[in-house]
N, C-alpha and C positions, 0 to 999 in steps of 0.2 A: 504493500500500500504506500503511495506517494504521499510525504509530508507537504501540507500547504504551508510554507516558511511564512505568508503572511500574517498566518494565526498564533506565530509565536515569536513571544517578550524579545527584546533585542537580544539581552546574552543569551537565551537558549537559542535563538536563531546563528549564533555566533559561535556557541559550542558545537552547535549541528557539523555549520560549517567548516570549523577548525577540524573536528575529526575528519570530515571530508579527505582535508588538506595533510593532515599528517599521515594517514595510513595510503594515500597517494604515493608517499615519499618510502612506504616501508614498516612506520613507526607501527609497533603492537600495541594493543589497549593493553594499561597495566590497571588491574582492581585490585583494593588495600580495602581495610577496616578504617574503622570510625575512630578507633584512638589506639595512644601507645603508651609504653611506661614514661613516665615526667621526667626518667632521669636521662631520657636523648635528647630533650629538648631542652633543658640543663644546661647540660655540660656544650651545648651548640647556639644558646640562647642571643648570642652575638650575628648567628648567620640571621635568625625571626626577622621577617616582616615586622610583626608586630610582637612585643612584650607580653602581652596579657594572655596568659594560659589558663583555660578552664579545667580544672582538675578534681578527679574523685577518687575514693576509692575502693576496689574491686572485693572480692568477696575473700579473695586470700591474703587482705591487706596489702597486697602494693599499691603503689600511689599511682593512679593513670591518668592520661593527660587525650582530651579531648583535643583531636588531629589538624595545630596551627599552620602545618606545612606540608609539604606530599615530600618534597627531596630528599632529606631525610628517613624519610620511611625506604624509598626504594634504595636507598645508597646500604642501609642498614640488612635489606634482605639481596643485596646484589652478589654475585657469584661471580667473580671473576672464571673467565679462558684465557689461558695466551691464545694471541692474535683472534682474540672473540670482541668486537664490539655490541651492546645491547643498545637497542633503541628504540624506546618508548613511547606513548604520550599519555595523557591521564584524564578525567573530566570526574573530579570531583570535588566534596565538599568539604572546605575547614572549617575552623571555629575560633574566629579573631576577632579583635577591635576594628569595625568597620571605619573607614576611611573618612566615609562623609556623614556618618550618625554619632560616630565615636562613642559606639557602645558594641558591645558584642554582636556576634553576628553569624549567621552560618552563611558563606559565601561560597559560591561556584566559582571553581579554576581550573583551566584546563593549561596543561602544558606539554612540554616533554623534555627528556632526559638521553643521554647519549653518551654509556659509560666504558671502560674499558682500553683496548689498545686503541684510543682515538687520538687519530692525524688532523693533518691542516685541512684535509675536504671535510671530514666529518664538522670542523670548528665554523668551513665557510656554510655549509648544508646549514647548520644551525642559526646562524645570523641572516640566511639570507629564509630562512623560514619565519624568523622572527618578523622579518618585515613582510612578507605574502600573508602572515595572521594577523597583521594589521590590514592590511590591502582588502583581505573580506569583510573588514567593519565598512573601511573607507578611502576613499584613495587620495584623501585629504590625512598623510600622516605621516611620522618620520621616524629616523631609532638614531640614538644618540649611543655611537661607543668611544669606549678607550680603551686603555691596554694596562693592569696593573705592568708588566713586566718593566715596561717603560719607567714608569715610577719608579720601581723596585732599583732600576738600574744608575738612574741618576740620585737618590736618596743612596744605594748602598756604595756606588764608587765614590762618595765624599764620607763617608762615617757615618754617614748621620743618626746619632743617637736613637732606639726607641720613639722614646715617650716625646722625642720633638718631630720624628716621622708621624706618628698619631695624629698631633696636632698640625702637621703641614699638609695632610688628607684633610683633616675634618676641612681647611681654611681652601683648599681647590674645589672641594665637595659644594661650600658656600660661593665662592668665586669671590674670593677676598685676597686680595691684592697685595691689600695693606696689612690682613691678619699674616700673610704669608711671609711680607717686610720684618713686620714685629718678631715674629719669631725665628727668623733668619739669625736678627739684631741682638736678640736675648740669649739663645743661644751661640754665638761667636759660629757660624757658619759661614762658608766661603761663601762669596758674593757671586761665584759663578753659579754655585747651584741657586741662589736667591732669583737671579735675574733670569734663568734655564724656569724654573717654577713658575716665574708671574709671566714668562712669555706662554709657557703651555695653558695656564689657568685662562689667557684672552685670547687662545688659540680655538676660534671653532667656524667650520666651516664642512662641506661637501667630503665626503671620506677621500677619494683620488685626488682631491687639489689641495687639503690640507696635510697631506704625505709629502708632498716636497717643500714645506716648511718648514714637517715633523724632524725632516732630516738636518736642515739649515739648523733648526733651534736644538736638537741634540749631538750638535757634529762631536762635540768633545768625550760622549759618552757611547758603552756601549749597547746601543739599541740593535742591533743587526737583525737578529732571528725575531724580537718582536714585531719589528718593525716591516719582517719580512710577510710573516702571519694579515697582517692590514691592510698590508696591498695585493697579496693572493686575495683576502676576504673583497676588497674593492675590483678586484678585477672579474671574480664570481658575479658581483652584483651586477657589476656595468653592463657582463652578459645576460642579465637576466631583467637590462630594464630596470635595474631599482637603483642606480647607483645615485641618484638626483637625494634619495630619500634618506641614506646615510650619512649622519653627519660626527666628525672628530668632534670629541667633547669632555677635558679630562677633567670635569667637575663629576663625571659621572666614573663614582669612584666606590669600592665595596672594600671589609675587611680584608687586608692582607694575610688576615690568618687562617682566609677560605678560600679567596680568588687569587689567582696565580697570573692571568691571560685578558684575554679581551673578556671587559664589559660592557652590559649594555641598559639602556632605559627608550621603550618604545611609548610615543604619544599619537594621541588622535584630537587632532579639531575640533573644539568644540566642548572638549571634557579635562577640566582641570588635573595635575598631575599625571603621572605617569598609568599606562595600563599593563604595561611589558617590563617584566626585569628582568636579568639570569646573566648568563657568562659564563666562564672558565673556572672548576672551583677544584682543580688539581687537591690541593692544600687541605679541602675537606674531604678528597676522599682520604689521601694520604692518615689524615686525623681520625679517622673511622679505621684505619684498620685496614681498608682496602687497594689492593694493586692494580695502577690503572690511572685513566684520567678522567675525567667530567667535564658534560660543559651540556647545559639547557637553560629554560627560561620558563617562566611564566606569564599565562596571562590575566589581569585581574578582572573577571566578569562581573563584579557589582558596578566596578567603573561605567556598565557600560547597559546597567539595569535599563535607563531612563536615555538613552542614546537614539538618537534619530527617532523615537518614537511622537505621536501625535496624539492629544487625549480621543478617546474613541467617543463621538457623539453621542453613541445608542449601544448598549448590552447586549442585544441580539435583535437581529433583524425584523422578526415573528412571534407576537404572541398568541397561541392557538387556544383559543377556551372551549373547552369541551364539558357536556351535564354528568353530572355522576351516576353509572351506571351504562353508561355508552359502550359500545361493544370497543374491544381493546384494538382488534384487527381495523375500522375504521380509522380509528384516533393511529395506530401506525401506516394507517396507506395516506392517509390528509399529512402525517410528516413528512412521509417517504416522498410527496408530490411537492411542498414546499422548499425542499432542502435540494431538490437535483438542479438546482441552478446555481449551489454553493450556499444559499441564502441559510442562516441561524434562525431555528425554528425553537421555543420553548412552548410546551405542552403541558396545560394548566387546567385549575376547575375555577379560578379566578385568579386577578391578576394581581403578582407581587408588589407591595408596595416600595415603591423609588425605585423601580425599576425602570429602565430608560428603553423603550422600545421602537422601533420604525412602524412597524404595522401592528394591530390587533383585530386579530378576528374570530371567527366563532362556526365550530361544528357543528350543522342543524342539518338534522335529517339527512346524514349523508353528503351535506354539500359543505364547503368553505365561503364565509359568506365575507367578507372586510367591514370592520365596525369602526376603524379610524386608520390614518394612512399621516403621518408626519413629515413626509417629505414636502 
């Protein structure tokens, strides 16, 4: 039976679609439970979306944690092979601090994951997927990435301390210039990497035309292989028609004590912050125990609850009122007759109140008779 996508909510219409698009590409449906022990999201509480964990506990006393993330979960049950890549995608539901209610929430996410002996296609396949699951919202949209490695490279060939690398992400994360100065200052840091930092921080533009800046503004350091990974990734899109829609942007920055590689944040038109996030998170599988690499994303379907949508004037098309006692076979052959042109028929002994209806009419004697018409 054909889904009529007109009849469903934006994000189910966009989960529909997204699955379309990932099992296109290969990816398997992965299904998980509703929750897990508290102490993986614990000890990981830095990778969270959100902080706020709903938590009980289970009948043999452990403490269990109603399911804020999917990555996680699949990283925790993943099986490494040599030379075995897994490739995923998922459509389910967590349990977080909604974005735009800022209270709890159960929200649909769909994404996918891409673990194992993963290469530079597998990393471009994912970025340029990121942006095709945009493209079925809208074609009003864009992904903003960066590279931790790049970071890592100019922050680790000058020393730079810990706890002042912390602070010199949170201040590229803000696109602070002058926080990045401050802390340059305060900590007694070389001025090359001061000046290398605030140029990358007002460095954004098109992914292929902000690469031979990348280079100009890192000539002193070693970026080569990251740097190399960006423009395979830019030269995948360009074939593929998206390259307009990727843009350098290294505010868009995750913990380095997850992400290794390119990150990223996808936006759509018309819907405040981000719907897309994910990237390269080598570091968290390494941290989990696992051998291998990662790299996926998510997408956030509440974003996208109330998206191109239009309030619906009428509840249903038809209100059929029928006498009590009417034979059942008529009241289903008058539905069966109202509804084959697509039209929403509700079948009633009187009609619901504030219910908003286009027509009302009435079974008599075998016929459909119209007792009001609002159009």
């Amino acid at each position: 039976m054909e889904i009529n996508s007109s009849l469903l909510k934006s994000d189910e219409r966009a989960a529909f679609n997204l699955r379309g698009l990932y099992q296109k590409y290969g990816y398997i449906h992965y299904k998980m439970g509703k929750f897990e022990e508290y102490d993986l999201y614990m000890k990981n509480k830095d990778f969270l979306v959100s902080k706020g964990i709903i938590t009980f506990t289970d009948t043999s006393g452990r403490l269990m944690a109603l399911k804020p993330d999917v990555t996680l979960s699949i990283i925790k049950n993943f099986q490494p092979r040599p030379g075995h890549v897994q490739k995923v995608y998922y459509n389910e539901n967590v349990y977080r601090i909604s974005g735009g209610t800022h209270a709890y929430k159960e929200i649909m996410q769909t994404g996918l994951e891409c673990m194992g002996d993963v290469d530079l296609y597998d990393i471009c396949e994912t970025v340029l997927l990121a942006v095709l699951s945009l493209k079925t919202v809208s074609a009003n949209c864009a992904v903003d990435v960066s590279h931790m490695g790049i970071l890592s490279a100019v922050l680790e060939a000058c020393a730079v301390p810990a706890p002042a690398q912390e602070k010199l992400i949170t201040c590229l994360g803000q696109k602070n210039i002058h926080g990045i100065q401050a802390v340059c200052e305060e900590d007694g840091l070389d001025w090359a990497v001061c000046e290398t930092l605030c140029a990358l921080c007002r460095l954004y533009a098109p992914l292929g035309e902000a690469l031979r800046q990348l280079r100009e503004i890192c000539a002193g350091f070693d970026i080569g292989r990251a740097a190399g990974e960006l423009e395979a990734v830019a030269a995948v899109l360009a074939d593929a028609g998206c390259g307009d829609q990727v843009y350098l942007d290294f505010s868009i920055v995750n913990d380095m004590k997850y992400y290794s590689g390119i990150t990223m944040n996808g936006f759509i038109e018309g819907i405040p912050g981000s719907v897309l996030s994910g990237g390269v998170y080598d570091r968290l599988m390494e941290k989990m125990g696992k051998d291998g690499r990662g790299v996926g994303f998510a997408v956030y379907l509440d974003q996208l609850e109330r998206y191109g949508q239009t309030e619906k004037k009428y509840d249903v098309d038809t209100v059929l009122l029928y006498e009590a006692g009417t034979d059942p076979r008529r009241v289903a052959d008058a539905v069966r007759a109202l509804t084959a042109d697509g039209s929403s028929v509700l079948a009633q002994r009187d009609v619901p109140q504030q219910l908003r209806y286009r027509r009302l009419a009435a079974l008599r004697g075998g016929e459909v008779t119209c007792l009001e018409d609002n159009d």
